[in-house]
N, C-alpha and C positions, 0 to 999 in steps of 0.2 A: 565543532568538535564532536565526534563520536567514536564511543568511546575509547576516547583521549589520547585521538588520533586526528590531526588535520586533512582534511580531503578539501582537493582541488573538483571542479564541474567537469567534467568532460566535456568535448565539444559536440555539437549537433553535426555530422558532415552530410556531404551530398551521398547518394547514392551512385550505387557502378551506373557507368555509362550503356546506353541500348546495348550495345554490343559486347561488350566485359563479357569474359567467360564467368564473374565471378556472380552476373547477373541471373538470381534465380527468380526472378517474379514471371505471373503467368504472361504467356502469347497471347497474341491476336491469334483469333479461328478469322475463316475467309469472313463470314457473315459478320463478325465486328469491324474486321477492318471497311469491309465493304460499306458497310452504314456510316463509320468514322468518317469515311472520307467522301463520302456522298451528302452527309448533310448536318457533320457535326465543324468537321476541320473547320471549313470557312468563318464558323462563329468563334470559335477562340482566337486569341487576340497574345497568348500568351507566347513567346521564341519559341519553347521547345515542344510545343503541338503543330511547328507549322511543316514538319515531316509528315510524309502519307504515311499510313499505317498499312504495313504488310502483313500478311499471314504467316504464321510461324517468330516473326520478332516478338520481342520483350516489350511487354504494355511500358513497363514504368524504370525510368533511367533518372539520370541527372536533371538537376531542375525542375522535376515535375512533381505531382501530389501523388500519394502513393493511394491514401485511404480519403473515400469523403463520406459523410453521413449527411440525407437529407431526410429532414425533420419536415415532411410534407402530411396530405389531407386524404384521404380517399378523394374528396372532390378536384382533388389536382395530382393525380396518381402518376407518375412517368413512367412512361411506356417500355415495356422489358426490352425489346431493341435498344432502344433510345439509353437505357438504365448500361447494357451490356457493354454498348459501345464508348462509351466512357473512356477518356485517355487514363484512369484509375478506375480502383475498385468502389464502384458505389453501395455501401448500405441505402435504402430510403424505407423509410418506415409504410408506405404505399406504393406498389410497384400495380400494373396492371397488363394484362395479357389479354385483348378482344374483347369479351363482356367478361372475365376473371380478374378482382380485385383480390392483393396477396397481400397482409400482412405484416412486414419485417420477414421477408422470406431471406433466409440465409443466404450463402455464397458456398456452391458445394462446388468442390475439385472436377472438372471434367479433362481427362488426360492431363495435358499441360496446361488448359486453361483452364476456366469455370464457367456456369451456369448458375443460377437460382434453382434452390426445391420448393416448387410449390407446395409440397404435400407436408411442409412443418412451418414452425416458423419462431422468433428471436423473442424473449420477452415474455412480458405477461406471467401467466403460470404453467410455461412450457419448461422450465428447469434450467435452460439452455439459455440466462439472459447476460451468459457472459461473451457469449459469440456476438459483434457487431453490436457494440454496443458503445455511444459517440461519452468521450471524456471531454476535460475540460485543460487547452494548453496548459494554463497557468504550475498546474502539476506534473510537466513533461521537466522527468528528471534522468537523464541518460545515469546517471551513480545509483541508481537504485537496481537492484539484481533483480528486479521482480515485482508486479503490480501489488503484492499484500505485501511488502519488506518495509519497515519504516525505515531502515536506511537510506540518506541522503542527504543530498546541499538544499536543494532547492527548499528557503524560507517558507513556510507555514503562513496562512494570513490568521492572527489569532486577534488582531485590532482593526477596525477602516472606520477612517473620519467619517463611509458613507452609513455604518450601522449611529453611531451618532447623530447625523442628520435627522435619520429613521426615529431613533429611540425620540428628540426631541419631536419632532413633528404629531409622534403619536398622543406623547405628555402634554402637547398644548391642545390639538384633537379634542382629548379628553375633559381639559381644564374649563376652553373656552369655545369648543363647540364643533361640530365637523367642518364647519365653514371657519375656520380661524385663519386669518389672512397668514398669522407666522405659522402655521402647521405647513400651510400650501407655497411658502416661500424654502421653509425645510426639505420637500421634497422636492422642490423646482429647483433647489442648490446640487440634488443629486442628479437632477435628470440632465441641468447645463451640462456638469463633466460629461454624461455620457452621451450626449450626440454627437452623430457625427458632425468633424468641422472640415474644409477645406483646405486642404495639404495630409490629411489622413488618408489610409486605403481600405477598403475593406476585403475580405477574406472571397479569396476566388469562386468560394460557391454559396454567396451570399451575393454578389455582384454580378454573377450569370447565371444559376441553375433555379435559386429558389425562387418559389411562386411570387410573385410581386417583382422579382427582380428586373423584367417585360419595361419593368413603368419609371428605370432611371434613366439619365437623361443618357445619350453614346458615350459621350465621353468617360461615364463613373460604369460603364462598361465593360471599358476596352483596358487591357492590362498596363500597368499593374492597379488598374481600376482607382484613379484616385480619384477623392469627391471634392465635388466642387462647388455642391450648394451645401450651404449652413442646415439644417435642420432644425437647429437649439427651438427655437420659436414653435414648432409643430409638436414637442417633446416634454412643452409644459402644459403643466394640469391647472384646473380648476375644480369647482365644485362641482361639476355637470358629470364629472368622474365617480360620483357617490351619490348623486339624486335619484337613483331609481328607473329613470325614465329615458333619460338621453341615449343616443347611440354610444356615447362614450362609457356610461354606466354599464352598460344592458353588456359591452363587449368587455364587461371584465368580471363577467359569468360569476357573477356574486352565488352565495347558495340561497336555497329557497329561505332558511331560517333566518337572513338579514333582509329583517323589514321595514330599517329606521334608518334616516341616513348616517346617523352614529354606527350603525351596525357597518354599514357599507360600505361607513370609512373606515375604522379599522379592518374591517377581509381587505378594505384597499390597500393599507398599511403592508398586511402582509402577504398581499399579492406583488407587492414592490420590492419584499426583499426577498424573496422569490428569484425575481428578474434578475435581483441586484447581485447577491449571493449564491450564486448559481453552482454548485455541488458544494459549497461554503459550510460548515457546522453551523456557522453564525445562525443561518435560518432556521437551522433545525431545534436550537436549542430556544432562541426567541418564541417559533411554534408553541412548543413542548411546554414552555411555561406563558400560555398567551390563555388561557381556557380556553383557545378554539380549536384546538388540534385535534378531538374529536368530532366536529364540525363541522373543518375543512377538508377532513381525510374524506369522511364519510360520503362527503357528495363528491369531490372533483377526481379521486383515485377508485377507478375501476376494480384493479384487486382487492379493494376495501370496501367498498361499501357494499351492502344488500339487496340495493333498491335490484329490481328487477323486469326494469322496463325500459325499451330499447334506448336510452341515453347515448351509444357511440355507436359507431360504424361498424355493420358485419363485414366480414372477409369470408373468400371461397379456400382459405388454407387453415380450416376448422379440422381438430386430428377426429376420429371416429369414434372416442369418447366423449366427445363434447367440447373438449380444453380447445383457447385459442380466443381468435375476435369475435365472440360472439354477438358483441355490442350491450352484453348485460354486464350488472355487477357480479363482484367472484364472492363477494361476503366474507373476506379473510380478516375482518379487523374489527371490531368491538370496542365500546367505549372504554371499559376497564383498561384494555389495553395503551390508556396513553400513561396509565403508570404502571412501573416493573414489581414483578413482585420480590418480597423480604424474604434474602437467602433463608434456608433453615437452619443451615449454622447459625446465623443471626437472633433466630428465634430461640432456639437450644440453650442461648446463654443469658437471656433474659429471667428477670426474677421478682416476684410479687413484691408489697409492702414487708413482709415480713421474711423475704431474702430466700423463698421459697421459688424453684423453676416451676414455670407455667405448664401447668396439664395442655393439653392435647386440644382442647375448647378454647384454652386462653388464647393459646399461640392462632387457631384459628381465625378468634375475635380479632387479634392485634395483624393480620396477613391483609393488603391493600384487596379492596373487592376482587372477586373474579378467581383468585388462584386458591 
């Protein structure tokens, strides 16, 4: 019901077919199709990539993906051909051109089709981190008029039996040690659901494009990609995950300030819901009251922290102010900041023991550090 009006979901349809006059998405230039069909065609596996791609048709018809976003590495950067010629439009957060590695370089209009600009790029503190920028299905709600409109059907998750797993696992953690056999069966109850199992499929550019994807067996390949080894057993944890020392610890890039494995277990706690809660409030708000969220901000978020020594990858699509990948911290965030400050009206209406409004000092004393 809103407001106290019943709405039906609208349906998700296909798009117009290649040829449809009604079809505005961009052409193939010669040099995509040329490359599509020289050495991309043959590896897809899906019906409707198994047309050649001409010059002048329409990239993206019925059946096919229109948008993909690849969350890749500079050290596994996809090659601006390779990236172009794509049967859709690819975002990757790593694109590379000869010895030029680019950043989240946008997608700018060229005639009827497009190119990338090297010379800007998505994210970070470029202003622009609303262009190409990968969401989460679960919130694809065709009844909503608009990305910021709370209008719509599509259910909310404001409960998941998996934040429960979490909350317990953390409580026993704490109770009875990092190593508590029920902490680690708590979180091995979340990780069962999520593996993959055999008769599931997984998402077309997770099963051919992304880095690792090389190492599944052909068949979890080839379209509609279904899988067909179990995983569950690879996908549970142990204690080796907060010891400090294992490959399994070391890759879950604890911060320098967790020096005990209690420390390590909790950043592991909420390194999991993380994964788990994935554009979720859930995690945000668990953070927010966890004492670690100036923490975890400080070391693992770029825009935030200070540090100033090369911790991430530079890029050659740096603007000429400086802004961009530089590979240092941006220093936008401060501890004070994990609490908001006390409206003024708030303060305005406060009043001493003797029902007196607070001078100018009070109000300052009673305002959370920092504002």
């Amino acid at each position: 019901m809103l407001g106290g009006t019943t709405t039906t979901a609208a349906p998700n349809l296909d798009y117009y077919d290649y040829q449809d006059e009604n079809n505005t998405t961009y052409v193939w230039t010669p040099e995509q199709a040329d490359y599509f069909n020289t050495y991309i065609r043959s590896t897809y596996t899906r019906p409707s990539y198994n047309r050649a791609a001409v010059a002048g048709d329409h990239k993206i018809g019925t059946d096919n993906i229109g948008i993909a976003f690849l969350e890749n590495t500079k050290a596994t950067a996809i090659d601006i051909k390779e990236a172009l010629a794509q049967p859709f439009v690819l975002f990757a957060r790593w694109i590379k051109d000869g010895d030029k590695y680019y950043y989240r370089p946008p997608v700018q209009a060229d005639a009827e089709s497009y190119a990338y600009n090297p010379l800007t790029y998505n994210g970070l503190d470029s202003g622009s981190y609303r262009a190409g920028r990968p969401n989460s299905r679960k919130y694809d709600d065709p009844n909503r008029s608009g990305n910021t409109s709370f209008y719509g059907t599509r259910d909310m998750p404001v409960f998941r039996l998996a934040e429960t797993y979490l909350i317990c696992a953390e409580a026993y953690g704490r109770k009875e040690g990092p190593n508590s056999a029920n902490a680690i069966s708590d979180i091995n109850a979340v990780r069962k659901r999520a593996a993959y199992k055999p008769g599931e499929e997984r998402a077309e550019i997770l099963a051919y494009l992304y880095p690792g994807s090389e190492n599944l067996p052909e068949a979890e390949r080839t379209y509609p990609y279904p899988v067909v080894t179990d995983i569950t057993n690879t996908m549970l944890v142990d204690a080796s995950y907060w010891d400090g020392g294992s490959a399994n610890s070391i890759a879950e890039n604890y911060p320098p300030t967790a020096t005990s494995d209690m420390d390590r277990f909790l950043h592991f706690i909420y390194n999991e819901l993380g994964r788990e809660f994935n554009q979720e409030m859930l995690y945000l708000e668990r953070l927010h009251h966890s004492g670690l969220q100036a923490e975890r901000i400080s070391y693992h978020h770029q825009l935030a922290t200070s540090d100033r020594t090369l911790r991430w990858d530079m890029a050659d699509n740096v603007l000429e102010d400086g802004r961009g990948q530089t590979g240092i911290g941006k220093g936008y965030f401060q501890p004070f900041h994990t609490l908001k400050p006390i409206h003024q009206s708030f303060l305005d209406l406060l009043t001493d023991e003797d029902g007196k409004h607070l001078d100018a000092n009070a109000k300052s004393a009673y305002q959370n550090y920092g504002y």
